[in-house]
Every structure is written in structure tokens, then in C-alpha cells.
N, CA, C and O of each residue as an XYZ file, in Angstrom:
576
protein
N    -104.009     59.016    -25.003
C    -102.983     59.997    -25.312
C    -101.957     59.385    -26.269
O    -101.366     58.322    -26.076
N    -101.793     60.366    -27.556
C    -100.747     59.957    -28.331
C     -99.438     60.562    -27.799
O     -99.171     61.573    -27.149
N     -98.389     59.071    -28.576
C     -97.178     59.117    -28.201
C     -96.542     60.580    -29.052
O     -96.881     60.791    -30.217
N     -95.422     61.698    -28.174
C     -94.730     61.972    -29.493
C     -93.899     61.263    -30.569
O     -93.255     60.215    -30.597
N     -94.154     62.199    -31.407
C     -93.151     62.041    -32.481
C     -92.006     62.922    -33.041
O     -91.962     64.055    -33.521
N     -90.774     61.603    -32.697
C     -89.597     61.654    -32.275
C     -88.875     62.123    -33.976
O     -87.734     62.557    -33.814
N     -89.170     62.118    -35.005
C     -88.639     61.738    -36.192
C     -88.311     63.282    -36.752
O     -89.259     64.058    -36.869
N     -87.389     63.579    -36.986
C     -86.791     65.101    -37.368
C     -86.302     65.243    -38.986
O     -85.920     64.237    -39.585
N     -86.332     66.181    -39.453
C     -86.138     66.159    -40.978
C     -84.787     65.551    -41.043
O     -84.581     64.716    -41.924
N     -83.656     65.932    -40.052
C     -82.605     65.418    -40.608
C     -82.358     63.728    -40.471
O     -81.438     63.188    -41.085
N     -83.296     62.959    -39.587
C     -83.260     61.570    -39.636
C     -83.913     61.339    -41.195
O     -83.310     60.615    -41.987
N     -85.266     62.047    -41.599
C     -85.970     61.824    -42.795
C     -84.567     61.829    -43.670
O     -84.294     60.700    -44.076
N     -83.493     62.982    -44.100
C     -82.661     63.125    -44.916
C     -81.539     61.741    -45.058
O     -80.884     61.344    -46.020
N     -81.683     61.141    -43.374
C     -80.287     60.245    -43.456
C     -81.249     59.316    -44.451
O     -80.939     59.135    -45.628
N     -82.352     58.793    -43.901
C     -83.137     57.508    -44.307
C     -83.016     58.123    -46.083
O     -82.640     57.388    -46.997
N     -83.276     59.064    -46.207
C     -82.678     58.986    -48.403
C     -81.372     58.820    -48.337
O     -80.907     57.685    -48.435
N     -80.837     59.546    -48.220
C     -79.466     59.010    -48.008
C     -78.849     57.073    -48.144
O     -78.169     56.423    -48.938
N     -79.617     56.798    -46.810
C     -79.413     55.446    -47.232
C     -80.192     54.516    -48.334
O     -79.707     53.556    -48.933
N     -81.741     55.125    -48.472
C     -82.300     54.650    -49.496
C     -81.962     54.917    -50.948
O     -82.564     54.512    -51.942
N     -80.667     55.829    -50.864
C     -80.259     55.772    -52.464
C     -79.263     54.748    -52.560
O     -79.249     54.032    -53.562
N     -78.091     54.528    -51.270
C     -77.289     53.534    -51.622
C     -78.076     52.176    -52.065
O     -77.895     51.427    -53.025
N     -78.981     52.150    -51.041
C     -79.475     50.384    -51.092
C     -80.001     50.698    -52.754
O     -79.553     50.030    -53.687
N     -80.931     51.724    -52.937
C     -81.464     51.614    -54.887
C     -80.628     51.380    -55.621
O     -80.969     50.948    -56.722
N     -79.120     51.571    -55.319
C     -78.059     52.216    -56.362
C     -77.131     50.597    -56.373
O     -76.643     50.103    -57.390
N     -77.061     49.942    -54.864
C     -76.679     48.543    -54.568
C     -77.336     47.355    -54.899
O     -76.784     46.257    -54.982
N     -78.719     47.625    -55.119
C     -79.230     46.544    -55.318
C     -80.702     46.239    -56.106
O     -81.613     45.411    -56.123
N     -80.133     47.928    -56.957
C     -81.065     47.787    -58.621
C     -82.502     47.369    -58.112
O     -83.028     46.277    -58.329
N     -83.135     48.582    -57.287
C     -84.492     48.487    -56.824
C     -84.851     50.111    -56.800
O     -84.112     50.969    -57.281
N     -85.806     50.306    -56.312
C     -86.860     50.885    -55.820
C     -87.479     50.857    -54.076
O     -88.348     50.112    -53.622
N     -86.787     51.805    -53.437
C     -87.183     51.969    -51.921
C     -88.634     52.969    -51.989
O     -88.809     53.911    -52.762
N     -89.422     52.552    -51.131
C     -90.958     52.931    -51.298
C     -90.998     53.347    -49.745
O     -90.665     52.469    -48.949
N     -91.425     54.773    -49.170
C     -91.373     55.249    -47.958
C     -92.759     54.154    -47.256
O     -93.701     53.961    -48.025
N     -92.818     53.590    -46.056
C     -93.726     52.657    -45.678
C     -94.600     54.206    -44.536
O     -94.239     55.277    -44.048
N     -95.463     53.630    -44.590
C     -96.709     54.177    -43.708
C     -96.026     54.157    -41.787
O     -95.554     53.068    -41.459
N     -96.015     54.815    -41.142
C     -95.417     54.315    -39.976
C     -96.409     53.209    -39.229
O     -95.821     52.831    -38.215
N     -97.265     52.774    -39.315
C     -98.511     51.807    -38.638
C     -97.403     50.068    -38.928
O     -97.544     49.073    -38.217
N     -96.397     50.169    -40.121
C     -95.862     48.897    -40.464
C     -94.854     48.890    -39.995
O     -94.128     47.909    -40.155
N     -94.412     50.058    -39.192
C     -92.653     49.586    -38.937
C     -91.904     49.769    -38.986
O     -91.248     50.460    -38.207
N     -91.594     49.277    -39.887
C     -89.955     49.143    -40.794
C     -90.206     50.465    -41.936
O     -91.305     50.909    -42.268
N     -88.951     50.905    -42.384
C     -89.144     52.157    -43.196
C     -89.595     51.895    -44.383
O     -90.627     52.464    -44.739
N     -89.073     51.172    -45.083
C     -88.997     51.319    -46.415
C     -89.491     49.795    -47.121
O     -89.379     48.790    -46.420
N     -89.955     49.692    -48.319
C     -90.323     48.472    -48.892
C     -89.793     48.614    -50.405
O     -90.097     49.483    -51.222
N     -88.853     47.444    -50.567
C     -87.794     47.904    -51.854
C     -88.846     47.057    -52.642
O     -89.505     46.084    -52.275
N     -88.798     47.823    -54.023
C     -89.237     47.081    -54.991
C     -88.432     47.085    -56.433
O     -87.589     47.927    -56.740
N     -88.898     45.874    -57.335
C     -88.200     46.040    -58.765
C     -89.208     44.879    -59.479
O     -89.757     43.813    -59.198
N     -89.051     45.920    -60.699
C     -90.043     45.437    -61.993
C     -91.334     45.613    -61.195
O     -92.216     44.863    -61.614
N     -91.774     46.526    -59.980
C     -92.853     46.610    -60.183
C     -93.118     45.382    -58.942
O     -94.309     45.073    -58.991
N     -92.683     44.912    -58.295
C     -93.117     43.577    -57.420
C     -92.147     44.224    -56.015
O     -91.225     45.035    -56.099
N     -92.643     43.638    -54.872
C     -92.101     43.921    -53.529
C     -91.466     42.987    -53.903
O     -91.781     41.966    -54.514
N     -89.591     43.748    -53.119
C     -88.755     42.694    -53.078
C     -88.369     42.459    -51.327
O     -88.226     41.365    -50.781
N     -88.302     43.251    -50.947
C     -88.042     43.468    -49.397
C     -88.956     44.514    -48.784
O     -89.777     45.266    -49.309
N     -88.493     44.306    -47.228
C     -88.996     45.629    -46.317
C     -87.519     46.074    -45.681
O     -86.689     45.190    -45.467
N     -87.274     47.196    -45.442
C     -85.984     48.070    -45.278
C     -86.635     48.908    -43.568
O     -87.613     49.645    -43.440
N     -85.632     48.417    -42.463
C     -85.499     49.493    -41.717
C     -83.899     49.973    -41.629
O     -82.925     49.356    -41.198
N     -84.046     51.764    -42.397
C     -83.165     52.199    -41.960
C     -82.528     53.097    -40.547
O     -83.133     53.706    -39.665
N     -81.202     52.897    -40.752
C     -80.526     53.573    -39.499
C     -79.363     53.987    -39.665
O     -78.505     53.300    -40.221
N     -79.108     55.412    -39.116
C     -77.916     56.206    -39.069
C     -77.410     56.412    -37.779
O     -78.005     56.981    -36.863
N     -76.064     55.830    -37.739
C     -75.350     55.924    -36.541
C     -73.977     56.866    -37.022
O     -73.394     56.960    -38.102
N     -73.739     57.567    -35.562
C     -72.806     58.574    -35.609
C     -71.583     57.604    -35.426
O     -70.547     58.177    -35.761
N     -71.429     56.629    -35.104
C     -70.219     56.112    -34.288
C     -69.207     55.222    -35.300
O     -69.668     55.184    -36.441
N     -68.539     54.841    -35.218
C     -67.845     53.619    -36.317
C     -68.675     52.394    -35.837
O     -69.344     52.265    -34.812
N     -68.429     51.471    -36.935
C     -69.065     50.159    -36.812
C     -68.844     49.318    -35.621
O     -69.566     48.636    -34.894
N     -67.321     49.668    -35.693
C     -66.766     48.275    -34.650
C     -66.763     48.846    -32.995
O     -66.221     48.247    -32.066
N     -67.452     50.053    -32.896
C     -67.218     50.758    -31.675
C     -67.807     49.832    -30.483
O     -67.349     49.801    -29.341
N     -68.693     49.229    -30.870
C     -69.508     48.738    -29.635
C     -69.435     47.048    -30.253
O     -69.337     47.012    -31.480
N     -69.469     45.709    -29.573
C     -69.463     44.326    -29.845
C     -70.551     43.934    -30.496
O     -70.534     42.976    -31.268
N     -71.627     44.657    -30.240
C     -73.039     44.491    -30.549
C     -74.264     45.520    -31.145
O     -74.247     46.751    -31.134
N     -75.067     44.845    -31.540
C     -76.364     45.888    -31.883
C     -77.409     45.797    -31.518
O     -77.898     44.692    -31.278
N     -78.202     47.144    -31.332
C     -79.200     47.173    -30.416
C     -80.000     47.728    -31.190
O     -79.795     48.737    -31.865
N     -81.262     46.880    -31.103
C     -82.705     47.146    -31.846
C     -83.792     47.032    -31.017
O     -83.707     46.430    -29.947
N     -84.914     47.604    -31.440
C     -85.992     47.420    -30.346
C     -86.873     46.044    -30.598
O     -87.438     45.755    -31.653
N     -86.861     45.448    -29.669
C     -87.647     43.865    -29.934
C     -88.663     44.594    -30.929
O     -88.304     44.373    -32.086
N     -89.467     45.152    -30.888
C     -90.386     45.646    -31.592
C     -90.200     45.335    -32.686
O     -90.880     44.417    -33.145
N     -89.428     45.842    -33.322
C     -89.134     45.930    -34.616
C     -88.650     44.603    -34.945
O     -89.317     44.134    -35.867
N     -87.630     43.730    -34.488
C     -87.574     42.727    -34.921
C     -88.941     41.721    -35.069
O     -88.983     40.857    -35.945
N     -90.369     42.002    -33.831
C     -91.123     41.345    -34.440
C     -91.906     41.880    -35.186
O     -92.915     41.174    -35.199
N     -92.051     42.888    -35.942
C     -92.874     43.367    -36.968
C     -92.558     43.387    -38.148
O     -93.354     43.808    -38.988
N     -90.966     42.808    -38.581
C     -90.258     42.075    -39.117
C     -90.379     40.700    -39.590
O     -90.450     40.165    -40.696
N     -90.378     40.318    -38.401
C     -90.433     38.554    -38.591
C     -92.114     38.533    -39.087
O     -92.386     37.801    -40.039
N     -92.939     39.127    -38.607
C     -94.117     39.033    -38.985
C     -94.444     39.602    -40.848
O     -95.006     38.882    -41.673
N     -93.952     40.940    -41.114
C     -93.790     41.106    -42.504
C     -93.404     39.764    -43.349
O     -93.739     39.503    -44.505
N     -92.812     39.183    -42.685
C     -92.245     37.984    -43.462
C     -92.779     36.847    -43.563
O     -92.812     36.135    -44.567
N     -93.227     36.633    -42.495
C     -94.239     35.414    -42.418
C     -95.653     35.623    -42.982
O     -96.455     34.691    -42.920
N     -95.983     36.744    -43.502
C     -97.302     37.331    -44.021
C     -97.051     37.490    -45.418
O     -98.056     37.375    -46.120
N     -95.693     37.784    -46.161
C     -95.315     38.291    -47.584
C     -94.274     36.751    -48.092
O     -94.319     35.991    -49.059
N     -93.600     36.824    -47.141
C     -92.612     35.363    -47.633
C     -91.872     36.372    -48.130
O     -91.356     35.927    -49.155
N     -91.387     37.990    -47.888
C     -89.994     38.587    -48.116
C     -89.404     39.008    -47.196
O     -89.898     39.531    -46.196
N     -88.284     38.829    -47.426
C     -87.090     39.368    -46.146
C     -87.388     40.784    -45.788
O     -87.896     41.654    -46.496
N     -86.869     40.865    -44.243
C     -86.967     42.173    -43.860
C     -85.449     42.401    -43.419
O     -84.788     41.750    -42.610
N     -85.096     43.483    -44.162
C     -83.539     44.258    -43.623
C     -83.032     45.046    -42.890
O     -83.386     46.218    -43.019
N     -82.374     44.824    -42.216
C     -81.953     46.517    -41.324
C     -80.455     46.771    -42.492
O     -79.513     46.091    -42.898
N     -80.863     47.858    -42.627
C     -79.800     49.101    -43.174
C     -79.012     49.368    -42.397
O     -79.035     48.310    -41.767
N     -78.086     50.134    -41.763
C     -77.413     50.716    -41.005
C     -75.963     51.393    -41.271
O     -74.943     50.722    -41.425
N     -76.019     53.401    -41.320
C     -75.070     53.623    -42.425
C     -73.974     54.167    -40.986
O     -74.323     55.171    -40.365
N     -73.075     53.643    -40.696
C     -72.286     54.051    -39.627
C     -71.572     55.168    -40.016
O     -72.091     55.797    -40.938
N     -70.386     55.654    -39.519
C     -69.739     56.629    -40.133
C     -68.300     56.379    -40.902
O     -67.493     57.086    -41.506
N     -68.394     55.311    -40.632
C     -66.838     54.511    -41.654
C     -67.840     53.343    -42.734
O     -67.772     53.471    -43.957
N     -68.601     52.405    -42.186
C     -69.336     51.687    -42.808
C     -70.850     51.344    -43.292
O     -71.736     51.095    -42.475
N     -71.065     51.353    -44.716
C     -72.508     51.151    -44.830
C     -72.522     49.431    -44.573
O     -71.710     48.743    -45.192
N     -73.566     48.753    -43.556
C     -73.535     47.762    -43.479
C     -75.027     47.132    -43.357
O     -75.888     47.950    -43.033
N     -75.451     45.819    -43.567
C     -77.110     45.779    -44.114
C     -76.792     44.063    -43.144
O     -75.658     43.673    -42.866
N     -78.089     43.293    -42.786
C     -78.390     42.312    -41.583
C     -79.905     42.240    -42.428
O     -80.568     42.979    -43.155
N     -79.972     41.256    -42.012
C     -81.874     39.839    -42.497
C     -82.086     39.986    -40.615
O     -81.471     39.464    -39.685
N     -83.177     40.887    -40.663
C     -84.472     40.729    -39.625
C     -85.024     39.316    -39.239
O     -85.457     38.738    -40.236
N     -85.095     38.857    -38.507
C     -83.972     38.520    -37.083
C     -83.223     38.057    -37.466
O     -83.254     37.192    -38.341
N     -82.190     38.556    -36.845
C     -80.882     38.152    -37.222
C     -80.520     37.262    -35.931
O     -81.100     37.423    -34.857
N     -79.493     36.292    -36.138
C     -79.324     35.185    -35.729
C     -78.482     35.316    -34.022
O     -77.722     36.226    -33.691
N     -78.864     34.238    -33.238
C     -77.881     34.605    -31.840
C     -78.655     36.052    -31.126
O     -77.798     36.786    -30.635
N     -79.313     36.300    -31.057
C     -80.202     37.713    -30.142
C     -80.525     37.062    -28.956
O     -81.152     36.044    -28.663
N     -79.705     38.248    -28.139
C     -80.256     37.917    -26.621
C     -80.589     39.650    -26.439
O     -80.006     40.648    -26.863
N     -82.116     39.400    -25.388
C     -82.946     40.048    -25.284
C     -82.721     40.810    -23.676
O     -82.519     40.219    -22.615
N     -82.798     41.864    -23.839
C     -82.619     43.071    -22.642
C     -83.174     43.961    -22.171
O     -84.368     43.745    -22.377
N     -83.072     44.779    -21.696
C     -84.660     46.177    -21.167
C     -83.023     47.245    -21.809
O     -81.799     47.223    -21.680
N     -84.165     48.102    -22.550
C     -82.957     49.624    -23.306
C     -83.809     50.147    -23.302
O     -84.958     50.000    -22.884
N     -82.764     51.482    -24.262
C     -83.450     52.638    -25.208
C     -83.209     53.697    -24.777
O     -82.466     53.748    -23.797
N     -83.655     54.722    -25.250
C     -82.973     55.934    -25.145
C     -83.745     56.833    -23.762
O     -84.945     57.022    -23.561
N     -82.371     57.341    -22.827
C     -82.881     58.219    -21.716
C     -82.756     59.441    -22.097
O     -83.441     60.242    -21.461
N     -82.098     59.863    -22.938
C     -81.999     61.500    -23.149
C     -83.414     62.427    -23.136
O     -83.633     63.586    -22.781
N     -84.304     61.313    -23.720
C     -85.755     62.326    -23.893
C     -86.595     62.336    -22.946
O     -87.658     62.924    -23.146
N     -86.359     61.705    -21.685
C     -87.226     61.949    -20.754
C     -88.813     61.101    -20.857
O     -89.830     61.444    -20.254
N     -88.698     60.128    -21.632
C     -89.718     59.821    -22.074
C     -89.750     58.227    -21.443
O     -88.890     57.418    -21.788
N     -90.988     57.819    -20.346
C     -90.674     56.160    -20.336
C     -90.743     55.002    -21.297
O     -90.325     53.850    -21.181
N     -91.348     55.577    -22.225
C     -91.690     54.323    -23.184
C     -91.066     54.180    -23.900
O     -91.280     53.363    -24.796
N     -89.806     55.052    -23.811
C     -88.350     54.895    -24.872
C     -87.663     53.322    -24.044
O     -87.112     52.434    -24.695
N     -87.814     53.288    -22.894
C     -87.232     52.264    -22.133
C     -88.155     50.784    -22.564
O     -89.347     50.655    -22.286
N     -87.314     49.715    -23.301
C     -88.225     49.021    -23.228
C     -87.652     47.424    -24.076
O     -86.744     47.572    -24.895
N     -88.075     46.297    -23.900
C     -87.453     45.489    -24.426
C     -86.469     45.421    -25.827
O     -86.873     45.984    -26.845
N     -85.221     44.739    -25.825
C     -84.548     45.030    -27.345
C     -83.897     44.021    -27.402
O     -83.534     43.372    -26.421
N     -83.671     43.767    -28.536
C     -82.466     42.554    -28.286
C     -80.872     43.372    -29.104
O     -80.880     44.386    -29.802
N     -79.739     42.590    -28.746
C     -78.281     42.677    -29.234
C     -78.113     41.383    -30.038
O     -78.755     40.335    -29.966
N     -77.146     41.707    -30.775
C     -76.369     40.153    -31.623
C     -75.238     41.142    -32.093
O     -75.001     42.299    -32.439
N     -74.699     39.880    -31.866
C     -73.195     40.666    -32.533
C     -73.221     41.478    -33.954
O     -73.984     41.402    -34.917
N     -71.974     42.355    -33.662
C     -72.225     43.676    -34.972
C     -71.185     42.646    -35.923
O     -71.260     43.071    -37.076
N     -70.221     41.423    -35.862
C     -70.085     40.583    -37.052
C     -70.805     40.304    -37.799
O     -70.238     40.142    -38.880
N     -72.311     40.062    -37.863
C     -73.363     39.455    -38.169
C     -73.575     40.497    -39.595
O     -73.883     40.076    -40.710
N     -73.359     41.738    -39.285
C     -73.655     42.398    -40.640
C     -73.076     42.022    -42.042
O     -72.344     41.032    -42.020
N     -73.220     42.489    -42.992
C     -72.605     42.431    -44.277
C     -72.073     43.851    -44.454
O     -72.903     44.725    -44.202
N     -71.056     44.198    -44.775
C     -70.615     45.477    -45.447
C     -70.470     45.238    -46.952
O     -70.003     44.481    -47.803
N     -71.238     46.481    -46.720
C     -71.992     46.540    -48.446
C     -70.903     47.883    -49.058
O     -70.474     48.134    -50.185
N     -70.737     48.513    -47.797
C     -69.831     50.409    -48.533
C     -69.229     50.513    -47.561
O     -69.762     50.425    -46.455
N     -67.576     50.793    -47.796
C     -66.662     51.597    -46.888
C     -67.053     52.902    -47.304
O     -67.486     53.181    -48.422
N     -66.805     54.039    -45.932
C     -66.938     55.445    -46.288
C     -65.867     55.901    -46.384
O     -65.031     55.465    -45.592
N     -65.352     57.168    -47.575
C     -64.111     57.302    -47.771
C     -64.040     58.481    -46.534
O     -65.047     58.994    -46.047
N     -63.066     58.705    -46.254
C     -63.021     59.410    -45.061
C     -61.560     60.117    -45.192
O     -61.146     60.852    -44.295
């Protein structure tokens, strides 16, 4: 039995959204990835992979919570993109005051059981790690 799928046009809209800042920040080319790899997006320029991009849209301000929460998953399909390409993998993340961007794994992660209960779903529950939300780079204040 396949898992659903959770992914709604308006998450598709945030992920352009953020894939125009990062094109527009850092003079590339974001390439939508296959979901079997992961991570969203694979930036390129001149024609060559420069990165892999997972984006994320959060409703909340940056500094709301001490930390960030990702699904172990993803950090190792990450670390593995990387160890297979020799390019960085990024998390995006466009908050609602700050666009802010982090290198897959990011440093200091301690590992926990999460994820989302709203959907009724068990396999939303499931290993993740946190590291502090200092760790990011802010790339865009949002004017507000």
C-alpha cells in the first residue's frame, strides 16, 4: 500500500516562490527533482549541477521557536546526495519575516521521534533531528 500524498498546489506555489529568490540570489537555475531523491530542487549554472535545494515555507517568524526540525530522512538523503555528487545539499526556508538558507547536515543535531499529528497518519511520526535556528544564514528580510 502506497503512502498518501501530502503535497498541495499551494506548497508547489511556495517552493517557486522560494526557487525564484534562491535563482535571483545566487545566479542559478533551480531544476524541480523527481520525488524518489528527496530534496526538491537541484540548482544549476552554465549548464553543470551546482547544489540540491530542499525547500520550506513556514508560517511563523524565524526566531519563534530555538530550533529546527527536519526529518532525519532528509538529512540523510542529503548527506548521501553529497557523498555521491561532491555538492552541497541546502535547506531553504522562507519564514514570514525571514528568507533564511543552512548546508545539509547542519552542524550540532540532536535527534528525536516528531512530525506532524494533525493528519492522522502514523508514519508522519518519526525520527528528526533539531539544531539551533542560529545556524541559518539570512539571505532576505521580508518587508512587512
Amino acid at each position: 500500500m502506497t503512502r498518501p500524498y501530502y503535497e498541495t498546489e499551494q506548497d508547489l506555489q511556495n517552493e517557486r516562490q522560494i526557487a525564484k529568490i534562491i535563482e535571483e540570489v545566487h545566479n542559478c537555475k533551480l531544476i524541480k527533482m523527481p520525488i524518489k531523491l528527496s530534496l526538491d530542487f537541484m540548482a544549476v549554472r552554465d549548464g553543470k549541477a551546482v547544489a540540491f535545494i530542499e525547500a520550506r515555507h513556514r508560517k511563523n517568524k524565524m526566531d519563534k521557536y530555538p530550533t529546527y526540525m527536519i526529518s532525519l530522512y532528509k538529512v540523510m538523503m542529503a548527506k548521501q546526495l553529497e557523498a555521491t555528487t561532491g555538492l552541497p545539499s541546502l535547506l531553504a526556508v522562507q519564514f514570514s519575516d525571514k528568507f533564511a538558507m543552512i548546508k545539509l547536515p547542519p552542524k550540532n543535531i540532536e535527534t528525536r521521534i516528531g512530525g506532524h499529528t494533525n493528519r492522522g497518519d502514523p508514519q508522519d511520526i518519526e525520527p528528526v533531528v533539531h539544531f539551533n535556528i542560529n545556524q541559518f544564514k539570512v539571505v532576505k528580510h521580508e518587508r512587512r
